[in-house]
C-alpha beads as a LAMMPS data file, in Angstrom:
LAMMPS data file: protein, C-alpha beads

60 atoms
59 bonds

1 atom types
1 bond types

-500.0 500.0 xlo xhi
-500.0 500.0 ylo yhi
-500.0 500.0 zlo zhi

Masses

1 110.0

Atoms # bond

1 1 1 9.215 -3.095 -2.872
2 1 1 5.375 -3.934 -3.517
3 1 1 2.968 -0.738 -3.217
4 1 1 -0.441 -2.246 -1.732
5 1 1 -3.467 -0.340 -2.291
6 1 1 -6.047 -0.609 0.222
7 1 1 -9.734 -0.050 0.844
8 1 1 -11.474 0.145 4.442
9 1 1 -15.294 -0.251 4.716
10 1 1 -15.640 1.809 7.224
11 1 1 -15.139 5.043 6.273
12 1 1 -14.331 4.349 2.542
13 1 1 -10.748 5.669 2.804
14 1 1 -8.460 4.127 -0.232
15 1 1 -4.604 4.236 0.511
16 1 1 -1.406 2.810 -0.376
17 1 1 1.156 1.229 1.597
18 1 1 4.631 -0.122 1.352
19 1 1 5.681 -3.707 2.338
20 1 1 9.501 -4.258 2.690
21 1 1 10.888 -7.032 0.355
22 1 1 11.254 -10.230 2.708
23 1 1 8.967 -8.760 5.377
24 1 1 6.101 -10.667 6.456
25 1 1 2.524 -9.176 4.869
26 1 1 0.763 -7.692 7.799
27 1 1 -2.398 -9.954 8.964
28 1 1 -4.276 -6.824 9.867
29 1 1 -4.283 -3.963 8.088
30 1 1 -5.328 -0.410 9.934
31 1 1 -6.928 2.387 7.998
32 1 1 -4.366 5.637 7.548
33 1 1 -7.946 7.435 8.461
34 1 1 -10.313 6.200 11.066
35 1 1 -7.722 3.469 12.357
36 1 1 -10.648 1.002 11.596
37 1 1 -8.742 -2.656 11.437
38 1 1 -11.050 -4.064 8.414
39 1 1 -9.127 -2.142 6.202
40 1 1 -8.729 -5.024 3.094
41 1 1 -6.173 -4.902 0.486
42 1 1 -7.461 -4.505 -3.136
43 1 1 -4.633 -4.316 -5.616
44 1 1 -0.226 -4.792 -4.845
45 1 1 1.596 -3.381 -7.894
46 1 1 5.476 -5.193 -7.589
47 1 1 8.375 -2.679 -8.103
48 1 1 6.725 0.054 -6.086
49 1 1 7.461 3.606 -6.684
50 1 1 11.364 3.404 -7.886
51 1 1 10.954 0.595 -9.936
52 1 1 12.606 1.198 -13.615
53 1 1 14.215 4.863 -13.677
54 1 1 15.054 5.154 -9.797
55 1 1 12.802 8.668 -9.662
56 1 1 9.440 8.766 -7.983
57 1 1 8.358 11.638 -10.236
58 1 1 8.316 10.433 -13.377
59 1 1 11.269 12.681 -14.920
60 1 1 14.100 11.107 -15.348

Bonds

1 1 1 2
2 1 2 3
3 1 3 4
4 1 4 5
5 1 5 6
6 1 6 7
7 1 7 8
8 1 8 9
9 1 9 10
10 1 10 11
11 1 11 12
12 1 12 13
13 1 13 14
14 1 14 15
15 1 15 16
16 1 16 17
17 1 17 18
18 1 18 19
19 1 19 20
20 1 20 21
21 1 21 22
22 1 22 23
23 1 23 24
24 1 24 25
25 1 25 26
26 1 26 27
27 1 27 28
28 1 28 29
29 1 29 30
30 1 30 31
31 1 31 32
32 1 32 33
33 1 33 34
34 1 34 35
35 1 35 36
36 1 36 37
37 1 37 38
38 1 38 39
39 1 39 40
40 1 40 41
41 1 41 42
42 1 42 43
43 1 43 44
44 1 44 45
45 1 45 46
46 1 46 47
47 1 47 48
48 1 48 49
49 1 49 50
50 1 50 51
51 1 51 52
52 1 52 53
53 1 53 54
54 1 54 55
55 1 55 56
56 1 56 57
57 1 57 58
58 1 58 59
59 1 59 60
């Protein structure tokens, strides 16, 4: 599941947020913060947070 990170001019909020595999990419984006709708995506890791040892924190 990709993990895009985001950026909104507006208030200069950065946040992440998950797409569902096969889902359509959203064609506006809102801001977790001000709920601005220029937020712009500026990175998408693939995998997301489970990818590879199936635990988000890192220990096992």
């Amino acid at each position: 599941m990709p993990v895009w990170t985001l950026h909104c001019p507006g208030c200069g909020n950065g946040f992440r947020s998950l797409v569902m595999e096969g889902a359509r990419v959203p064609a506006v984006w809102v801001c977790s913060a001000c709920g601005s709708r220029e937020a712009t995506p500026i990175d998408v890791q693939e995998g997301g947070l489970f990818a590879g040892g199936g635990s988000a924190c890192g220990c096992g």
